[in-house]
N, CA, C and O atoms as a MOPAC input file, in Angstrom:
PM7 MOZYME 1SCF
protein

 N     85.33400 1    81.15900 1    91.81100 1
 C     85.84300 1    82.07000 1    90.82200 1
 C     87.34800 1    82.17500 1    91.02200 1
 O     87.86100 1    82.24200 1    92.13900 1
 N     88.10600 1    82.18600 1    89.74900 1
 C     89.60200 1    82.03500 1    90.08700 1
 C     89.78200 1    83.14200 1    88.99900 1
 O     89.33000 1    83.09500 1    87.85500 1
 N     90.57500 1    84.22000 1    89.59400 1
 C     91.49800 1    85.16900 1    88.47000 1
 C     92.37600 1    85.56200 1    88.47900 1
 O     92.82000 1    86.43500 1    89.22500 1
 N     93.04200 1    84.81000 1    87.33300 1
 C     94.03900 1    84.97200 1    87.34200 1
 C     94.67800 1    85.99400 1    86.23600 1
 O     94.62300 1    85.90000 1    85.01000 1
 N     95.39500 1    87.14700 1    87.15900 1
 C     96.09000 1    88.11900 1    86.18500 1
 C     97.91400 1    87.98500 1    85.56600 1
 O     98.66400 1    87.01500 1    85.67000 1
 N     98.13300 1    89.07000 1    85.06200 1
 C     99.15300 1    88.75600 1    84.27000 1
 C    100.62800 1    89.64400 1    84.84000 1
 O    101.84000 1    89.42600 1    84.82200 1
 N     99.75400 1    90.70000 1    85.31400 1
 C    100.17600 1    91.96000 1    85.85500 1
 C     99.98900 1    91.94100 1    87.33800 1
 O     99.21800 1    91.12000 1    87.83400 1
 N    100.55200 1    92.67300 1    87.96900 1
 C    100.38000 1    93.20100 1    89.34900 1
 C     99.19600 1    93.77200 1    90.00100 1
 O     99.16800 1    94.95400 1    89.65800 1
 N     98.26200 1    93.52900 1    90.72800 1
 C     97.19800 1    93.95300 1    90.85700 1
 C     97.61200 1    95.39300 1    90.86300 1
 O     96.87300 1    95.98400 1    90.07600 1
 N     98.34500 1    96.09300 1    91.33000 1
 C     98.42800 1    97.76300 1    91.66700 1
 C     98.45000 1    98.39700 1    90.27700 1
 O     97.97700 1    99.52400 1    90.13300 1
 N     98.98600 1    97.71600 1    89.22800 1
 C     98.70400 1    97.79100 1    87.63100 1
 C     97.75600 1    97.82200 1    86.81000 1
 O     97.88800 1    98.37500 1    85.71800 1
 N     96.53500 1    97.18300 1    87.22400 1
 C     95.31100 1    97.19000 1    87.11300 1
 C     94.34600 1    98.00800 1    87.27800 1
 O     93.84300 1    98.32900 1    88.35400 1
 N     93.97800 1    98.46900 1    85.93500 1
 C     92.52500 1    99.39600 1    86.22600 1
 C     91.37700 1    99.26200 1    87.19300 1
 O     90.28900 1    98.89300 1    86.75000 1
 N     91.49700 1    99.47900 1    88.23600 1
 C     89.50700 1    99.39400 1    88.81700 1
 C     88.89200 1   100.60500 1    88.29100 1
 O     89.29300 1   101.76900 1    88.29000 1
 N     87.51900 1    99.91400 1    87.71200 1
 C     86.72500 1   100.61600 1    87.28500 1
 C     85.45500 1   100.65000 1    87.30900 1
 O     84.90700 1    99.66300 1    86.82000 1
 N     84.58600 1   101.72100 1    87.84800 1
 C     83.57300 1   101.78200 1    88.35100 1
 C     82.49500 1   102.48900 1    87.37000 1
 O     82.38700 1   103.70700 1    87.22800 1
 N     81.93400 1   101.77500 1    86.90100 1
 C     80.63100 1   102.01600 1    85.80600 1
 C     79.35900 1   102.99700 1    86.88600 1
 O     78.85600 1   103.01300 1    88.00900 1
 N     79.35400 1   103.70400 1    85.57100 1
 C     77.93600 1   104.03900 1    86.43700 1
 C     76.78200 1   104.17600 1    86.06500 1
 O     76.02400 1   105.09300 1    86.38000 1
 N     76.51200 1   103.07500 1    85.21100 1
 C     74.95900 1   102.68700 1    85.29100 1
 C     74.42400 1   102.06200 1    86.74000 1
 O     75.11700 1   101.60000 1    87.64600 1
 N     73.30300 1   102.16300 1    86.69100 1
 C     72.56600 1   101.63000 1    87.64200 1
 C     72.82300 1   100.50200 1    88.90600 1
 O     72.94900 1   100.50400 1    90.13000 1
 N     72.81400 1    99.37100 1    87.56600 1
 C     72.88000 1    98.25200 1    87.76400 1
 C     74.72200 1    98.21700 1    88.87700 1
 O     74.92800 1    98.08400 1    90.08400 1
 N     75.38700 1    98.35200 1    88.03900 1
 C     76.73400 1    98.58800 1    89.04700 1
 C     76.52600 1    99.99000 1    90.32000 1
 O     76.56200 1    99.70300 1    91.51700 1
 N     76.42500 1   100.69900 1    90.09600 1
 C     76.32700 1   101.61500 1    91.19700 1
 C     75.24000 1   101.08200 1    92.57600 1
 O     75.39100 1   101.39100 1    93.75800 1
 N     74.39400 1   100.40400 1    92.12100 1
 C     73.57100 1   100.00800 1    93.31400 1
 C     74.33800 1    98.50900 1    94.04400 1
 O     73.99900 1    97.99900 1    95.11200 1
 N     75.39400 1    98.04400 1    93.15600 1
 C     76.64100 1    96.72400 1    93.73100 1
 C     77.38100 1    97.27700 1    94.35700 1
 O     77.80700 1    96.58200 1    95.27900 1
 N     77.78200 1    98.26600 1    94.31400 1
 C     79.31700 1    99.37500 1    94.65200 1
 C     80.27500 1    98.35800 1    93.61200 1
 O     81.34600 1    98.22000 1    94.20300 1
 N     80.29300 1    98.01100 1    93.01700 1
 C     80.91000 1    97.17200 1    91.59300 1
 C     82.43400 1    97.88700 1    91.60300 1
 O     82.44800 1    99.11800 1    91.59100 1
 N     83.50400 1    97.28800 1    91.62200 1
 C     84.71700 1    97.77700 1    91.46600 1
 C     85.08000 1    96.74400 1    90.23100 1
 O     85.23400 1    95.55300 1    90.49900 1
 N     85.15000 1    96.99200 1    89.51600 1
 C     85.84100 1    95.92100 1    88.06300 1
 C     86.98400 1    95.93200 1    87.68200 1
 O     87.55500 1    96.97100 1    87.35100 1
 N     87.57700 1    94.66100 1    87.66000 1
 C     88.70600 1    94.68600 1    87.09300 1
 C     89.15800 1    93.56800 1    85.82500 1
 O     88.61500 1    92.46900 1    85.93100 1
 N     89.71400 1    93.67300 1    85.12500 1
 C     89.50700 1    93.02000 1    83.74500 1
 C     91.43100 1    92.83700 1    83.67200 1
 O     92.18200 1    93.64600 1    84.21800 1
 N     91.83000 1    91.82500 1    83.02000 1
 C     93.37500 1    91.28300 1    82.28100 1
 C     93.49400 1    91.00300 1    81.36600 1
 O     93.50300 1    89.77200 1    81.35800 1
 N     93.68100 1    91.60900 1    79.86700 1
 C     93.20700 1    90.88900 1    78.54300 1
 C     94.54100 1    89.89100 1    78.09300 1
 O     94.69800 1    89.37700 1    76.98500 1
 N     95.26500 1    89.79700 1    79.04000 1
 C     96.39000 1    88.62400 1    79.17400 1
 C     96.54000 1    87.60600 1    80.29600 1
 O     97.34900 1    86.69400 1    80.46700 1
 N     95.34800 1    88.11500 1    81.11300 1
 C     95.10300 1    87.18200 1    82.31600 1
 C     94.21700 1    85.96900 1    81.86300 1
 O     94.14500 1    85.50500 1    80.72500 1
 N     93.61800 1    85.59000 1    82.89200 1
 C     92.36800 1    84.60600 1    82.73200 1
 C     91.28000 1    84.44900 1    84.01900 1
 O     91.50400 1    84.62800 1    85.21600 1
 N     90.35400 1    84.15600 1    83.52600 1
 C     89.67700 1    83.63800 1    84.46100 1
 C     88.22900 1    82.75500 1    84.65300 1
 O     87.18700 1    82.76600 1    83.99800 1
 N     88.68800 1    81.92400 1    85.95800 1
 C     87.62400 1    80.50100 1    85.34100 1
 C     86.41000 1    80.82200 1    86.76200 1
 O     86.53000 1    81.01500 1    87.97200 1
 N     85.38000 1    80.74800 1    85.88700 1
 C     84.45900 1    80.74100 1    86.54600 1
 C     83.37300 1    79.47000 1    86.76000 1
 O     83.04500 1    78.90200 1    85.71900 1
 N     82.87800 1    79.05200 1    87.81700 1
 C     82.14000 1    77.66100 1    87.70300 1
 C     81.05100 1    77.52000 1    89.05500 1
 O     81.08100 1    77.45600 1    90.28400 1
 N     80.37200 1    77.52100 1    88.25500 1
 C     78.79500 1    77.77100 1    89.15900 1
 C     77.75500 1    76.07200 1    89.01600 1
 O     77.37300 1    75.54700 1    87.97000 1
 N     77.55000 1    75.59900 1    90.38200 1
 C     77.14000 1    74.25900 1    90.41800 1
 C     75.90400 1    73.97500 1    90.88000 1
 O     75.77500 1    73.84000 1    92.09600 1
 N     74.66900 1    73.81500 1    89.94700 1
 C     73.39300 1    73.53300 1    90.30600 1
 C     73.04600 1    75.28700 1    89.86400 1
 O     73.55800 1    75.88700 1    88.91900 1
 N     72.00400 1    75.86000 1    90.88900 1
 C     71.60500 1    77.02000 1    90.97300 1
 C     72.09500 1    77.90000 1    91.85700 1
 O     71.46600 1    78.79100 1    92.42800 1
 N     73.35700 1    77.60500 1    91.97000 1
 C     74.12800 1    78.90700 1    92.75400 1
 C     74.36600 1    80.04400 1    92.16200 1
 O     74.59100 1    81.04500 1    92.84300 1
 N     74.35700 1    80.08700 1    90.81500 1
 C     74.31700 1    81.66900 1    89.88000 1
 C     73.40200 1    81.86500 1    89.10500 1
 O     73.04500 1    81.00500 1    88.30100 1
 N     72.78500 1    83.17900 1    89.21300 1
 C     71.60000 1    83.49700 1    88.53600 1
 C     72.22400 1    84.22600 1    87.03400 1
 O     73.43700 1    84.42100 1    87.10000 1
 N     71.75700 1    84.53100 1    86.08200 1
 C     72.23400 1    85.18200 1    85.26100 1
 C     71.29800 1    86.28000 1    84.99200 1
 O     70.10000 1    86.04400 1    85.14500 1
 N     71.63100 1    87.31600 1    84.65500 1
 C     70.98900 1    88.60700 1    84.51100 1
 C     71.46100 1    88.62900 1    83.49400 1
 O     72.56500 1    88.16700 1    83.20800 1
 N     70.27200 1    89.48100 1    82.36400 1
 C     70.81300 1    90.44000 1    81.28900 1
 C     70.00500 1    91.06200 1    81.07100 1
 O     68.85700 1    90.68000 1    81.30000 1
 N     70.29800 1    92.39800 1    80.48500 1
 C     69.56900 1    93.54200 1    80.10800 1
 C     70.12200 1    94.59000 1    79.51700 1
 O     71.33300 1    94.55000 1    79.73400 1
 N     69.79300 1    95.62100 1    78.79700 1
 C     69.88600 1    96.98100 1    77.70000 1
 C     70.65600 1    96.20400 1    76.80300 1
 O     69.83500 1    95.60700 1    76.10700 1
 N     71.48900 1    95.98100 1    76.54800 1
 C     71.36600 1    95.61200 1    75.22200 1
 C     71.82700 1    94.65300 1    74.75400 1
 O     72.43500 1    94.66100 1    73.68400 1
 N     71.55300 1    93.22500 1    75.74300 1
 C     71.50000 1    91.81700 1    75.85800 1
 C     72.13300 1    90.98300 1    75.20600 1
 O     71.62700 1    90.14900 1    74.45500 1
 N     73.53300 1    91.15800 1    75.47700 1
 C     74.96100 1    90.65400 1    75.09100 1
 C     75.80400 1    90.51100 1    75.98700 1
 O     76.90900 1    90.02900 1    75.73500 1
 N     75.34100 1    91.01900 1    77.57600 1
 C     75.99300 1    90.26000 1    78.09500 1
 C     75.20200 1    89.63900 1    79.39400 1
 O     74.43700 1    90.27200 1    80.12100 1
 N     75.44200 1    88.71900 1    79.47700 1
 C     75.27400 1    87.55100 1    81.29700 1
 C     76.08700 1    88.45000 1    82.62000 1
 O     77.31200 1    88.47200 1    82.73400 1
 N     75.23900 1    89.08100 1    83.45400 1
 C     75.86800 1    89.57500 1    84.51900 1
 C     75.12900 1    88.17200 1    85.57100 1
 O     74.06200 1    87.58300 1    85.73900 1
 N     76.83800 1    88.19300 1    86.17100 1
 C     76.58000 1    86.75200 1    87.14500 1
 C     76.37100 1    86.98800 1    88.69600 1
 O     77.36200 1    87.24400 1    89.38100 1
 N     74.98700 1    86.90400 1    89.33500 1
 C     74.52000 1    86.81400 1    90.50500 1
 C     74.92100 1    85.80200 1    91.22300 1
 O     75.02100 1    84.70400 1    90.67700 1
 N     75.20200 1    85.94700 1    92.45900 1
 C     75.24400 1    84.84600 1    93.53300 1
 C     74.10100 1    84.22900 1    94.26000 1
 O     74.04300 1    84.82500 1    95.33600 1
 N     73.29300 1    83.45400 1    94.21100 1
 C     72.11400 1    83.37400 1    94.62500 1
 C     72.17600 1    83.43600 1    96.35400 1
 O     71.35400 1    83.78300 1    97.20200 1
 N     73.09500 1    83.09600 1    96.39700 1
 C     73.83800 1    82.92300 1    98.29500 1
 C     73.79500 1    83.92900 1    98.76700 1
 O     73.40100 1    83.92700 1    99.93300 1
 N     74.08300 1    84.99900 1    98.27800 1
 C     74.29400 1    86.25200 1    98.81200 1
 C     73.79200 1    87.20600 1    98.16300 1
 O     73.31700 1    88.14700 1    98.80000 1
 N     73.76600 1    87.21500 1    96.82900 1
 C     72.93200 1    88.45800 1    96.29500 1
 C     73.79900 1    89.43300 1    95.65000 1
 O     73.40900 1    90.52000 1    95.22500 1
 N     75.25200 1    88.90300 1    95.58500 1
 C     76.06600 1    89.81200 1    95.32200 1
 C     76.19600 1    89.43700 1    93.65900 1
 O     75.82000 1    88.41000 1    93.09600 1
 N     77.04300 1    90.96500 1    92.92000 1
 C     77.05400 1    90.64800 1    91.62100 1
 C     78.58900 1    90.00200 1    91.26300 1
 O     79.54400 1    90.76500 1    91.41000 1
 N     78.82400 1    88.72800 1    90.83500 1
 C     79.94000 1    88.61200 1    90.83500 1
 C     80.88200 1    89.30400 1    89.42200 1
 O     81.87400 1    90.02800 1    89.51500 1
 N     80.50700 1    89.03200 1    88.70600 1
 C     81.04600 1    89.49200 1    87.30800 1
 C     79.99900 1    89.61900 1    86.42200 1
 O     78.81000 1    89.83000 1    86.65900 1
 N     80.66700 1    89.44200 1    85.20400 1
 C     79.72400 1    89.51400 1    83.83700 1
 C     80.66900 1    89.03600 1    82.57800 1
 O     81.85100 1    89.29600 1    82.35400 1
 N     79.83400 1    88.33500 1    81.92100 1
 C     80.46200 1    87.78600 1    80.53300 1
 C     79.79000 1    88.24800 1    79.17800 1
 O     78.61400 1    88.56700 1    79.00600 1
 N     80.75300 1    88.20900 1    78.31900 1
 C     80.30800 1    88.21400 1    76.78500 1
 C     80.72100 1    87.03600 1    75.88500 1
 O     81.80400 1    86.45100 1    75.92100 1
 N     79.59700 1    86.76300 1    75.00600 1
 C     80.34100 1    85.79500 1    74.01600 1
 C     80.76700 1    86.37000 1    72.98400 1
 O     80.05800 1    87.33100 1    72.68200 1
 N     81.64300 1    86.19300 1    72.29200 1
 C     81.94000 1    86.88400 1    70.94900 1
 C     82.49300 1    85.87000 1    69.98400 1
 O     83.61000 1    85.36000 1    69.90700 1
 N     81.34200 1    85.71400 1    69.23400 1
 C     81.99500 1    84.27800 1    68.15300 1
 C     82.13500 1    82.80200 1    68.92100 1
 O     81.25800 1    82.50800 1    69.73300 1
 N     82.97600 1    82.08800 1    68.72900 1
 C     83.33600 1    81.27200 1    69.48800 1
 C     83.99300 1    81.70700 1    70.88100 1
 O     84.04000 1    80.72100 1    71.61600 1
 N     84.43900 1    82.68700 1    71.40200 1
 C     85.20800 1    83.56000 1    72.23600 1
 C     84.28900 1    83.89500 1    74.01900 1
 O     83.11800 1    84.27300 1    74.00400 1
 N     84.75000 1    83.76400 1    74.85200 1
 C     83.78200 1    84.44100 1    75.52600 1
 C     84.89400 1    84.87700 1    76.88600 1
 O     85.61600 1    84.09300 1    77.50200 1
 N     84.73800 1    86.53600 1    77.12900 1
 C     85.25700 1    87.58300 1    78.01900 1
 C     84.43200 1    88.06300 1    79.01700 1
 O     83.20300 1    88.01600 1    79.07900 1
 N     85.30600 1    88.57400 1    79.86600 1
 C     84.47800 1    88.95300 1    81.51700 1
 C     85.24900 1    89.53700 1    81.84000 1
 O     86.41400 1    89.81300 1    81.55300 1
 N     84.24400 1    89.83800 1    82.77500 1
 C     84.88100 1    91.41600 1    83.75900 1
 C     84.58400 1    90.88600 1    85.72700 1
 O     83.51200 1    90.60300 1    86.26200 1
 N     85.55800 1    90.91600 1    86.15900 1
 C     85.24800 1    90.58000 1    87.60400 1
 C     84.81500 1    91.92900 1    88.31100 1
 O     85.24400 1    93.06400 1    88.10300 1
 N     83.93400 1    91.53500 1    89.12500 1
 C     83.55200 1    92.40400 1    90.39000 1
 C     84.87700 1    92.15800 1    91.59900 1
 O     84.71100 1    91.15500 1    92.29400 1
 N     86.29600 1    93.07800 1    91.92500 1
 C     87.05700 1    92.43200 1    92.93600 1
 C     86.36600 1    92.26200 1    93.90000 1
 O     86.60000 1    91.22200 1    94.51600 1
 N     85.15100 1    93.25200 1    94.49200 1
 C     84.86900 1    92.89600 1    95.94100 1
 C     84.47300 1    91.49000 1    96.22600 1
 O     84.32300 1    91.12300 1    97.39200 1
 N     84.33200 1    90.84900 1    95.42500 1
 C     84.35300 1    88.94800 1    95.47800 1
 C     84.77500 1    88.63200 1    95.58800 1
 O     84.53100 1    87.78500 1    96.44800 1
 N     86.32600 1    88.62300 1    94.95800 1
 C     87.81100 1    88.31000 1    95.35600 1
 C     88.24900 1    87.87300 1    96.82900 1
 O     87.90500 1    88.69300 1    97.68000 1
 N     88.86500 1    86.86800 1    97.26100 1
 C     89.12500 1    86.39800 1    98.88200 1
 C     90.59000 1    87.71700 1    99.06100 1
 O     91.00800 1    88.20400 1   100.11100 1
 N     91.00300 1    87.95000 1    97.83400 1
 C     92.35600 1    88.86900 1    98.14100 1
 C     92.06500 1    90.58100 1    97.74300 1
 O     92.87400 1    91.50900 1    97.76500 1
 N     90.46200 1    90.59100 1    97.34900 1
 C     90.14800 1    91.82400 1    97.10900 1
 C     90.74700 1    92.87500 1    97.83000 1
 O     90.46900 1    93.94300 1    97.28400 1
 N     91.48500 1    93.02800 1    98.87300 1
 C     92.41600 1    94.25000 1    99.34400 1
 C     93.57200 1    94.69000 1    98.73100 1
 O     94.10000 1    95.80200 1    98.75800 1
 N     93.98400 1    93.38400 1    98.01900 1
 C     94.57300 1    94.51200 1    96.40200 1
 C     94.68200 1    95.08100 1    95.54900 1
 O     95.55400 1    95.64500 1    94.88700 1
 N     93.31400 1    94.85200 1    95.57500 1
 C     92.34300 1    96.41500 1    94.90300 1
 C     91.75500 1    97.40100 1    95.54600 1
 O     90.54000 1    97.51900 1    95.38600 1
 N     92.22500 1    98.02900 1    96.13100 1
 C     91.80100 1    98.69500 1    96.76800 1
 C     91.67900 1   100.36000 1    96.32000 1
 O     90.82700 1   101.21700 1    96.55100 1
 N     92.74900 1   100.36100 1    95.69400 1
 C     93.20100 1   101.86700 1    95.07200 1
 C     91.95000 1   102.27900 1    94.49800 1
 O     90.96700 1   101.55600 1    94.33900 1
 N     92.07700 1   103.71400 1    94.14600 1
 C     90.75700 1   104.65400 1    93.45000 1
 C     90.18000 1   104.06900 1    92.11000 1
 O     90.94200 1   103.94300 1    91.15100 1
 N     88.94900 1   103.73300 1    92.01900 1
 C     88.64600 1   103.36800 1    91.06100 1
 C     88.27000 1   104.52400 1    89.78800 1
 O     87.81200 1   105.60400 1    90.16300 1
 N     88.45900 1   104.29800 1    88.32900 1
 C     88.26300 1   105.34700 1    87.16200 1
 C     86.70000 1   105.16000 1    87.54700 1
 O     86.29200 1   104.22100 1    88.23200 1
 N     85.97000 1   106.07400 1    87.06800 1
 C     84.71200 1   106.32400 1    86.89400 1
 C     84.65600 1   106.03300 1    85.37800 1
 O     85.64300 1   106.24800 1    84.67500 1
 N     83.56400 1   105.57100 1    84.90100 1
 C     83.60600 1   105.11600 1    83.50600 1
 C     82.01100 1   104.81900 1    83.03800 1
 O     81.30800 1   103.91800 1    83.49500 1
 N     81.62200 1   105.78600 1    82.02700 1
 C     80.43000 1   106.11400 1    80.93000 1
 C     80.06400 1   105.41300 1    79.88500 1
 O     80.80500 1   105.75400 1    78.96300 1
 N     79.23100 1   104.52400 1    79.49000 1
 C     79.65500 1   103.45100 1    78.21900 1
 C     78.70000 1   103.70500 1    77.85700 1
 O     78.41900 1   102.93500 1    76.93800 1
 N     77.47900 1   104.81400 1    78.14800 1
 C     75.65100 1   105.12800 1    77.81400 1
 C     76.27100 1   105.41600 1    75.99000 1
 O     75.64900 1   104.61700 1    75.29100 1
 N     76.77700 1   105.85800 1    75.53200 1
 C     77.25100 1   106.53200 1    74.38600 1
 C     77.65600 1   105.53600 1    73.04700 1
 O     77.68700 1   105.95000 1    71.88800 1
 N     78.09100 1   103.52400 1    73.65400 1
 C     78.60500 1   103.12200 1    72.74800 1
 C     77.22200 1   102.50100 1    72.41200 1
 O     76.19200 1   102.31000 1    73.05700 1
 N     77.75700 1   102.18700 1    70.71200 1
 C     76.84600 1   100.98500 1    70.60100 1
 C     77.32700 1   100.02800 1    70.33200 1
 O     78.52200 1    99.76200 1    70.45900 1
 N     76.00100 1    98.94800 1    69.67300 1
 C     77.01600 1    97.29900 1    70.27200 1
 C     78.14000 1    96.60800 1    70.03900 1
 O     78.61700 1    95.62800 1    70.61200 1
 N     78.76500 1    97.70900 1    68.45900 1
 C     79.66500 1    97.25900 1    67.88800 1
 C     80.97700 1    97.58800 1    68.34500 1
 O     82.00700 1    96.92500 1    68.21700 1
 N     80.78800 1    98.82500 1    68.95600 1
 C     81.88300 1    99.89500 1    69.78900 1
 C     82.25100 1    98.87100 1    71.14500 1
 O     83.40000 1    98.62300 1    71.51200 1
 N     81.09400 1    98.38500 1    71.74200 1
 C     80.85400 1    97.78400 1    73.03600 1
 C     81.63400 1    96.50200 1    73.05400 1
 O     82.49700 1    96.10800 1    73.83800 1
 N     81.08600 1    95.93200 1    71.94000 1
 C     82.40400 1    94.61700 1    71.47400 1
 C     83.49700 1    94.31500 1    71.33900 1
 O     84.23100 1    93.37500 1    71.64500 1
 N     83.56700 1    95.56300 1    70.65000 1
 C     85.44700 1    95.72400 1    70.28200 1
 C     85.54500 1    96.06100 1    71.69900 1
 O     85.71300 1    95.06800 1    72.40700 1
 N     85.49300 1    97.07800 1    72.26300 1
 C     86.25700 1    97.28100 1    73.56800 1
 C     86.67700 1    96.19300 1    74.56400 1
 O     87.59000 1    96.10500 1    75.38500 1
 N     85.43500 1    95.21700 1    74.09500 1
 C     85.33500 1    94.30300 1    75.37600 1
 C     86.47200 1    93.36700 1    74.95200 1
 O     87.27200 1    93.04600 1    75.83100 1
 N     86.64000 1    92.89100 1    73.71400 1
 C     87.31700 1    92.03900 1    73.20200 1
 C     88.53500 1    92.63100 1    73.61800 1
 O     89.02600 1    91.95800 1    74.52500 1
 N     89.14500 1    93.50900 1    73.35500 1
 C     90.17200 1    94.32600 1    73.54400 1
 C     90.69000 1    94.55100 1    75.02500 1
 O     91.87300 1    94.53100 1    75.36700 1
 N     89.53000 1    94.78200 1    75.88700 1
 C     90.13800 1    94.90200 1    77.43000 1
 C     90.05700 1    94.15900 1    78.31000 1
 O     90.83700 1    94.19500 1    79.26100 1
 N     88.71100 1    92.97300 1    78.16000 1
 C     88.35200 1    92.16900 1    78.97100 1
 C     88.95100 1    91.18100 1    78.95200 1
 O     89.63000 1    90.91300 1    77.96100 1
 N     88.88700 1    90.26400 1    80.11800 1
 C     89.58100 1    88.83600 1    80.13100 1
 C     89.02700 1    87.81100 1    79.62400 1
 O     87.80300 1    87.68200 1    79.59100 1
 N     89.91600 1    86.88600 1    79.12900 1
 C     89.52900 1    85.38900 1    78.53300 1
 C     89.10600 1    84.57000 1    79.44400 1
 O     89.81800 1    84.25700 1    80.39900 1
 N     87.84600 1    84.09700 1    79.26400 1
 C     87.15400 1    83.11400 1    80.46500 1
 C     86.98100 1    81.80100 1    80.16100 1
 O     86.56600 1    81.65900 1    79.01100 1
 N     87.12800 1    80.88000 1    80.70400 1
 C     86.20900 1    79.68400 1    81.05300 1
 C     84.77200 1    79.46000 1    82.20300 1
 O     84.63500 1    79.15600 1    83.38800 1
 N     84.06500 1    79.73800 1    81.29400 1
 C     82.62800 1    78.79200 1    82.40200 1
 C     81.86400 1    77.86500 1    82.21500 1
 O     81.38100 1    77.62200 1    81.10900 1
 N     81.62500 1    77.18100 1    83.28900 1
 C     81.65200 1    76.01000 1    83.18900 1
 C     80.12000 1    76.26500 1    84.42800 1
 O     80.45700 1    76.30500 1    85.61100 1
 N     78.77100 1    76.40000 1    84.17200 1
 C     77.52400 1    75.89500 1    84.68600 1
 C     76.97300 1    74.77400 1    84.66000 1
 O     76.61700 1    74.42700 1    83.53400 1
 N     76.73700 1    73.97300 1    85.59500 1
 C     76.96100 1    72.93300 1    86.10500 1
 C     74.97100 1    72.92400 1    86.82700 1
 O     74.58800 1    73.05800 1    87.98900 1
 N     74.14600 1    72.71000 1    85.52800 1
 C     72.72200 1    72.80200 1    85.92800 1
 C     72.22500 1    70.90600 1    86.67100 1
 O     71.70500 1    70.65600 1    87.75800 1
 N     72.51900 1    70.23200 1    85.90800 1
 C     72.40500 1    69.17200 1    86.81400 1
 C     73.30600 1    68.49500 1    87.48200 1
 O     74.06200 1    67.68900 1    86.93900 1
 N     73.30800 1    68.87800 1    89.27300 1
 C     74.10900 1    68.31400 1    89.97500 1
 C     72.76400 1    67.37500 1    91.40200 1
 O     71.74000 1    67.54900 1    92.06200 1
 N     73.69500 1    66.55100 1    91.12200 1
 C     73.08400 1    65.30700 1    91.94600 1
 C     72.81500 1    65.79500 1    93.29500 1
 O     72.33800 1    65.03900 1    94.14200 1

């Protein structure tokens, strides 16, 4: 996983969801909607999860169990949100993370936002490897 931001990490929102699913990761998120980031998973090293209201791919590590991120497609388009504690430089995130409620949007609200805050991705799953 490579992410690359645009801004200063200390500039950067961490943000900590609290549904379930993130609160039981300790999930710290951080998103660049001028950054990027390439993600690339080879054979069955990432599991994909989805669930409630199945628009987006949250990406498992099968190695470890950890949640790495999560993606959306939108149109031809597709955005993500990193988990930093994955990050090899994750100690520059370290600062207080926002607490953040999303039980309230729906999918259309959920879209726009994402489009709007999340980062531009490349992934690249890589199911048959020799």
């Amino acid at each position: 996983m490579v992410f690359e931001n645009a801004v200063v990490p200390a500039d950067l929102e961490i943000r900590s969801c609290g549904c379930g699913f993130c609160t039981r990761h300790g999930a710290r998120t951080i998103t660049d909607p001028a950054g990027h980031l390439e993600l690339h998973a080879a054979g069955d090293a990432a599991m994909i999860y989805r669930f409630a209201m199945g628009i987006t791919d949250f990406i498992i590590c099968r190695a470890c169990g950890c949640y790495m991120g999560a993606l959306m497609e939108d149109d031809d388009d597709l955005f993500g949100i990193v988990n930093s504690r994955m990050l090899d430089d994750r100690g520059c995130f370290d600062g207080a993370a926002t607490s953040r409620d999303y039980s309230a949007e729906d999918e259309e609200g959920r879209r726009a936002r994402r489009r709007a805050t999340w980062t531009p991705v490349t992934w690249r799953h890589d199911t048959d490897v020799a």
